[in-house]
N, C-alpha and C positions, 0 to 999 in steps of 0.2 A: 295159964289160968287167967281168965278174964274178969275182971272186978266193976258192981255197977248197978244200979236200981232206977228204975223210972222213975220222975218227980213230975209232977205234973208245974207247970208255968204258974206264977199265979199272973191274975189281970188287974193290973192298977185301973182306980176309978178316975172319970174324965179328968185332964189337966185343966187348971184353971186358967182362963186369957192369959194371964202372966207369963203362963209355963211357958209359950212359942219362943222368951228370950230363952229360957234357961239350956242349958247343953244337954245335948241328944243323950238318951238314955244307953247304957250299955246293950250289948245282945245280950237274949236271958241264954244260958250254959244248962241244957237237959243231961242226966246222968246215962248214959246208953247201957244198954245189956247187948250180950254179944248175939241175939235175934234180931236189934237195928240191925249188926255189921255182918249178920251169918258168916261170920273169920272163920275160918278153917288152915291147917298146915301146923307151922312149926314153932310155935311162938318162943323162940330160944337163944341164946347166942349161933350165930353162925347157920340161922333157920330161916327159911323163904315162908312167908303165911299168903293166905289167899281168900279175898271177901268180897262182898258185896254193898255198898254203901244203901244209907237208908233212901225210900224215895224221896223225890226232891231236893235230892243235895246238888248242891251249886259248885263246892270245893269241900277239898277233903285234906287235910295234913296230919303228919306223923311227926312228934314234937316242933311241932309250929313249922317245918318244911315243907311244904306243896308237895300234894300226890299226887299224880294222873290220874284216873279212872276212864272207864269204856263208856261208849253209848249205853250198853246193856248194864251201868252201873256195878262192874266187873273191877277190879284192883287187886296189885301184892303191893309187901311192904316187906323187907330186908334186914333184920339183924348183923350187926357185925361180932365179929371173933370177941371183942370185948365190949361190946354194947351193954349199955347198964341196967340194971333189974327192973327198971321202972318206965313205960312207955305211954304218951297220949295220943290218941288217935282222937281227931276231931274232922266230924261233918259238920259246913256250914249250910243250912238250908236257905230257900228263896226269898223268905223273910228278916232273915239277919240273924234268927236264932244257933243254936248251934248245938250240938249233939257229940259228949265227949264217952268217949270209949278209958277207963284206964286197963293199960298191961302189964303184966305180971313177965318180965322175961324171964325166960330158965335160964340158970349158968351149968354152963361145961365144966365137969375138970379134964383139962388140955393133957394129953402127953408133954411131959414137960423132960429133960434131961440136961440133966446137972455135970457140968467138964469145969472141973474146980482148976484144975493145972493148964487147963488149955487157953490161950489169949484168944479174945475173938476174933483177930484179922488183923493183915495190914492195912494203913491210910493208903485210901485211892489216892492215885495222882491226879494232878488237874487235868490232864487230860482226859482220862479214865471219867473223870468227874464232867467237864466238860460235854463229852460225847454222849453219856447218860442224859445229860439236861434233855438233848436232842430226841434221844427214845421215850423220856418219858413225855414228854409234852406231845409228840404222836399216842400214846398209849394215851393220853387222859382227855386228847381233841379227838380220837376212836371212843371213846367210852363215852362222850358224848351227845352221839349223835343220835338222834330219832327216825331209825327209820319208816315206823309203824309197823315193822314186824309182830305178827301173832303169836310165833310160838312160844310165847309165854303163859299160854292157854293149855299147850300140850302137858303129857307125861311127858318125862325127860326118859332117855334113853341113856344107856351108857357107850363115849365113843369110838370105846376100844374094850377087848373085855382082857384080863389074866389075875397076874398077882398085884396085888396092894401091897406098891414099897415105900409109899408114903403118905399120910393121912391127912386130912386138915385141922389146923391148928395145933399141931406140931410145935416144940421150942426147944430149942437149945443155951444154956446159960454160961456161958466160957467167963470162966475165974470170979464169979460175981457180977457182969455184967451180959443182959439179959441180948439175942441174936432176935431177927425177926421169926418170926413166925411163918410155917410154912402155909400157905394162902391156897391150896389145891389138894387136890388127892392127883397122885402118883398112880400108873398102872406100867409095870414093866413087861414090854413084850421085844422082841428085836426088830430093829433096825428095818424099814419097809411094810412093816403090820401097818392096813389100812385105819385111818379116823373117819370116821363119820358124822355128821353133825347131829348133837343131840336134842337137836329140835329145830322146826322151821327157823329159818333167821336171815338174813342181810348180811355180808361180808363188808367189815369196815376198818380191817385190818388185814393188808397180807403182805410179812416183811420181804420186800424186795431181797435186803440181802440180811444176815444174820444178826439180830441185837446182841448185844454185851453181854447180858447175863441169859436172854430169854432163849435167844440161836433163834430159828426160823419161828417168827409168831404169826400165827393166826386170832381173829379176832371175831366174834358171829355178835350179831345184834341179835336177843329175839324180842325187841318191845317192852315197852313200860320199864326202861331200867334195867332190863336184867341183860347180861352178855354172858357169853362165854368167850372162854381163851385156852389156845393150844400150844405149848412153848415144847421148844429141843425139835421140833420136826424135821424131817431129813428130807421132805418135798410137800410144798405147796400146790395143791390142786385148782385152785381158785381166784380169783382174783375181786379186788376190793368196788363192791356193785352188784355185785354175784346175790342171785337170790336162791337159798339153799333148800332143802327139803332135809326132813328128819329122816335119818340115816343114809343121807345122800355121802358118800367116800368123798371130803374132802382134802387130804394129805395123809400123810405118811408117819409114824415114829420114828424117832431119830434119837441122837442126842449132840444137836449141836449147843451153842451157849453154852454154860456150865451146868456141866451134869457130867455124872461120873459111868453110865452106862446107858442103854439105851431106854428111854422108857417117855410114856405123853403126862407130862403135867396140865391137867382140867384146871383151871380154874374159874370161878364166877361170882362176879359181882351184880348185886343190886343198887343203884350207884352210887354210893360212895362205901358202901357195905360189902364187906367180902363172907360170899356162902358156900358154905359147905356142900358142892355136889353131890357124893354120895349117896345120901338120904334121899337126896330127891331123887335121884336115878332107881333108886332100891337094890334089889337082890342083882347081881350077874347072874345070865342066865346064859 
């Protein structure tokens, strides 16, 4: 739901000599309607939306953090799994003024599941812990790099098709304290069923050898924030440089890392926002 009415600026009458000491006037703040931002998608938790900023914007932010846009005044912006119900969207135009959109975000209710008896895990070891540090600070200098990939522009495809054995935003709560949350959709097929990439993108990830938790990861840029990631693969097609095409066979399903049988864990983020493929993929066909 988008919230938001035009106000017209008013014009203060000439300063007086004096005024050149006094401190520079604020930017005036216009109410936007969602025809400034023509927004379109999924305005929700765990949703990717898609707009168009108004003419003559200079910069654009989503709760005061910098957004990219295109020449053609093109942009998305990213919900995360728990992002909160209320969101600002502002264009700053060439004059200083500025142009605020408010958002209405939709909440999810998550699959959630309750293991009253069950503990959530044992403590990692330092080493366990240690060698993590390693994977992640690869996965977060992959995540963010720019390559200027487009397919962020595309439909998304799905890049493997069967059964859905795990959804996103998923949770598990062992004995009262709450597990992470699963951050992907699941598709189990066996062992050597081809992936494809689900839209144009840039390879900026491709584990040489198996991560801790992920096994063989893959990582696709498509542009503006958004990636995609392929974890548990049983072969790597690609290599990190690699400029991919939408449904181009880049690896293989597996289940290496931890996972209990064979199947490709999708995940995507908008960057710092984890989304919900699915939706955007649509129906398997």
């Amino acid at each position: 739901m988008l919230l938001g009415g035009c106000v017209a600026p008013s014009v203060p009458p000439p300063p007086p000599p004096s005024a050149a000491l006094a401190p520079p006037r604020a930017p005036s703040i216009i109410a936007a309607t969602n025809a400034d931002f023509a927004l379109s998608g999924r305005i929700e938790q765990g949703g990717l939306a898609f707009g168009t900023v108004p003419a003559g914007t200079v910069a654009l932010s989503l709760d005061g953090k910098s957004v990219p846009f295109a020449s053609d005044r093109r942009f998305l912006i990213g919900f995360d799994r728990d992002a909160p119900m209320a969101a600002s969207l502002v264009a700053t135009m060439a004059d200083g003024s500025r142009r605020q959109l408010a958002l209405s975000v939709a909440p999810h209710a998550w699959k959630i599941e309750s293991l009253p008896t069950l503990p959530r895990g044992t403590t990692p070891t330092p080493e366990f812990l240690a060698r993590r540090k390693i994977e992640l600070d690869r996965i977060i200098a992959a995540r963010a790099t720019d390559t200027g990939a487009q397919g962020w522009r595309q439909a998304l495809a799905w890049p493997a098709t069967g059964r859905i054995s795990g959804v996103f935003g998923s949770q598990r709560i062992y004995a009262g304290e709450p597990g992470a949350f699963h951050g992907g959709v699941d598709v189990a097929r066996p062992t050597g069923t081809p992936v494809a990439a689900p839209a144009d993108g840039v390879v900026v990830l491709a584990a040489d050898a198996p991560f801790s938790l992920e096994g063989n990861l893959l990582m696709i840029d498509h542009g503006m924030g958004l990636n995609s990631a392929f974890l548990h693969l049983s072969r790597i097609g690609v290599r990190p440089g690699d400029v991919v095409r939408r449904g181009q066979i880049v690896g293989a399903i597996g289940m290496t890392g931890r996972a209990t049988g064979p199947h490709l864990h999708w995940a995507m983020k908008w960057r710092d926002a984890r989304i919900d493929p699915a939706p955007l993929a649509g129906p398997m066909r």
